[in-house]
N, C-alpha and C positions, 0 to 999 in steps of 0.2 A: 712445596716451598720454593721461592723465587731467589736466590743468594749473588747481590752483587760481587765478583771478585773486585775489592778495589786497593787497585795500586799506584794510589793516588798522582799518575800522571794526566796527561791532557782527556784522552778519550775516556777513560775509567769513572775521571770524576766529572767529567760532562753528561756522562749515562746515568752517573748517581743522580746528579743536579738536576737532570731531567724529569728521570724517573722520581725525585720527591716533589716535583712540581706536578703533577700525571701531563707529563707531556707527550713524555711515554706511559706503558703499564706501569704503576707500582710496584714495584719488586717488597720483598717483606724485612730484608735484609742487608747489608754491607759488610764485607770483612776483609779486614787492612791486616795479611800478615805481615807483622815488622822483623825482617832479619838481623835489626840493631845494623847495619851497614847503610839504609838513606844518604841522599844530598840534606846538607842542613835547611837548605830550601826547600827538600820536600816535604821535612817533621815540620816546617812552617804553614806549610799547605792543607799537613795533619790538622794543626792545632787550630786554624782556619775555618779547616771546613767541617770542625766539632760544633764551632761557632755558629756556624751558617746552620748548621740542622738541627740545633737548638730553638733558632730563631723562624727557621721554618718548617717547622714540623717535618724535617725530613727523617728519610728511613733510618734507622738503629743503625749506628755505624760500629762495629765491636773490631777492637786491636789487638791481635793475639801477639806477643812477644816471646811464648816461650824457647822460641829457639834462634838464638844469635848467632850467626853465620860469622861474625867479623871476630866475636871470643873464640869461636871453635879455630878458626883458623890460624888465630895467635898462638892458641894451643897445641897446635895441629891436631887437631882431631874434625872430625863430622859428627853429624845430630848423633849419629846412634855412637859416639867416643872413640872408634877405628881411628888409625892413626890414616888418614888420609886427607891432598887436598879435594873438596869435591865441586870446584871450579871448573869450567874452563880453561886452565893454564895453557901455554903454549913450553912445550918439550926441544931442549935443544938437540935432543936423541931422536925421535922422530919426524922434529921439524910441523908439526902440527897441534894441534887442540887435543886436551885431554876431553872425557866426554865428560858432559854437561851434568852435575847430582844435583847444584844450588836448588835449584828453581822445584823439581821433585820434594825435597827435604823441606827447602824451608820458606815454600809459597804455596805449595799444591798441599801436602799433606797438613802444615798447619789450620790452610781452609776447609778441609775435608773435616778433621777433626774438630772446627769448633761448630759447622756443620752439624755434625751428628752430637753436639752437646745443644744446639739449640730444639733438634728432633728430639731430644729427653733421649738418646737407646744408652742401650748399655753395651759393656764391652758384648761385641760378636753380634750383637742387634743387629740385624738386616737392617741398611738404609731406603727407607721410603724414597720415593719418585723425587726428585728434586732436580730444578734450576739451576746454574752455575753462570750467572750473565759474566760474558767478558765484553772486554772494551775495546774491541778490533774496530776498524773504520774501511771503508771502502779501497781505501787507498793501502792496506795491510792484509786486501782480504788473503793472500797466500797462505796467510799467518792462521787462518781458521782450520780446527780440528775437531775430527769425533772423537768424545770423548771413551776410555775404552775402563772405566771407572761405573761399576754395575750400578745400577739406577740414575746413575746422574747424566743430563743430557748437558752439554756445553749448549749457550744459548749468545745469540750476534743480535745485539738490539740495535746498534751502529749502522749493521749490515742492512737488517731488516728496514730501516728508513732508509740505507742510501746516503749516510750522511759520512763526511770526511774529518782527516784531521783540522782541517779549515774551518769547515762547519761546527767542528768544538770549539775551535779557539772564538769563532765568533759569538759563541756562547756567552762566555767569561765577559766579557764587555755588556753583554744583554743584563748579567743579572752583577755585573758591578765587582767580580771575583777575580784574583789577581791570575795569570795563566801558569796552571803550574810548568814546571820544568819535567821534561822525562824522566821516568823514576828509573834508578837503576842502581844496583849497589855501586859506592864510589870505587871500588877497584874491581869493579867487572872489567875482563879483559876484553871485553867488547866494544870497548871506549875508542873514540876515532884519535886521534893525535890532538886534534882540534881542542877533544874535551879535557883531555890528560894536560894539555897545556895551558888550557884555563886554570883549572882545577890548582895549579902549580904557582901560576900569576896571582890568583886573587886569595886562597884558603891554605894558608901555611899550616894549620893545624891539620885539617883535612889531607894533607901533601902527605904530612909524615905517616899521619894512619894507613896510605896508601902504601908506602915506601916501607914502613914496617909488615904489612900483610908478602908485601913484593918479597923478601926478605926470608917472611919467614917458610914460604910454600918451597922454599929453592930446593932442599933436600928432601922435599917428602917421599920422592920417587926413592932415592936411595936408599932412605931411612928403610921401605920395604923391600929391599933386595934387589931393585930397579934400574935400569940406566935410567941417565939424566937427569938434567935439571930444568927446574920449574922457570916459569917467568910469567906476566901479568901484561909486557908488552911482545907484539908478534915478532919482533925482532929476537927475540931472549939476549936481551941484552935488561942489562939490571935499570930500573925505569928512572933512577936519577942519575942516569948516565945518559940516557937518552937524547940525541939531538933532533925534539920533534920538529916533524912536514906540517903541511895543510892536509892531513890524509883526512878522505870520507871515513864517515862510520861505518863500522863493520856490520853484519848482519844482527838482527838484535833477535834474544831468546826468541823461540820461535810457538816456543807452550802457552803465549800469551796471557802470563801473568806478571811476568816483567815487562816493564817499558811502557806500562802503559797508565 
């Protein structure tokens, strides 16, 4: 089985788009875990490009939503209920990054799992041989990994043509589809200043969700017996205090199933 990972950014849904045109191979599949955290531009993107594969017999696109990263967090908890943030935060005790859970929890495992509900197994069923296409590009290729996930091989169709994030976007103009935005949850601390400041300027709704997640991760460290406090910007300084730079963006997940 062929399974596109799609996270509905540039290169992800240019390899969909492809692949249901056979421009590439045919993949058998698509799956869009939603952490309920998206830009409202990218559930636009979602509802879009339901449209478009209706319309052209593209591959099965299936949306798994069972686990929302932005309730958990409000809650403070993680997928499996622990009271933890499992972000990236940045620590005003360490002065660094906490390690990365999001993207394991609730992009990796949610695809796995709807995965082996498309294979029919049951619990502890052995996974048959299977495809995991991601949406790397030339220009990302550092970002490609073996996967260490028994029968599943990670696959670079991007790679394997040679094609760039350029060469996607030129895409979207070929078959008339609007170019999505980088997917990325909206209060990924990975955000450049640039985004955080948009984000702020134009989506006041969107602002507060951010500034309530900000808010709420402050004490999770303590809450488990911990130093420090949490933050969402590298400064740890609470993010509507912030006086943002033009700073670049930071390095983006690197499991490549964000951001892309």
């Amino acid at each position: 089985m062929k399974v596109i990972s799609l996270g509905m950014g540039v290169q992800s849904t240019a390899m969909y788009m492809m692949s249901s045109k056979n421009i590439i191979e045919r993949a058998d599949h698509a799956v869009f875990a939603d952490p309920g955290a998206e830009s409202p531009e990218t559930y636009e993107i979602v509802e879009l490009l339901i449209k478009w594969q209706k319309e052209n017999d593209g591959i099965p696109i299936h949306i798994v939503d069972e686990y929302n990263l932005l309730q958990d967090l409000l809650n403070k908890k993680n997928s499996t209920g622990q009271r933890f943030s499992g972000i990236p935060a940045f620590s005003n005790y360490t002065g660094g990054m906490l390690r990365r859970q999001c993207t394991a929890e609730y992009k990796i495992k949610p695809v796995m799992k709807k995965i082996r509900d498309l294979h029919g197994l049951k619990k502890y069923q052995r996974m048959p041989k299977t495809q995991v296409w991601l949406g790397i590009s030339m220009d990302e290729i550092q970002r490609m990994k073996i996967s260490q996930l028994p029968n599943v091989e990670y696959y670079y169709p991007l790679i394997e043509e040679r094609l760039s994030r350029y060469d996607c976007l030129k895409l979207f103009d070929d078959f008339d589809f609007p170019k999505p935005p980088k997917s990325a949850c909206v209060f990924c601390p990975y955000y450049s200043d640039k985004g955080w400041k948009q984000i702020k300027d134009n989506d006041k709704k969107t602002w507060k969700v951010i500034n309530d997640v900000d808010k709420s991760i402050r004490n999770s460290l303590i809450e488990r017996g911990l130093k420090g406090e949490l933050f969402l910007h590298r400064s740890t300084t609470p993010l509507d205090k912030v006086q943002f730079a033009d700073q670049q963006e930071l390095f983006m997940c690197e499991e490549g199933f964000c951001g892309l």
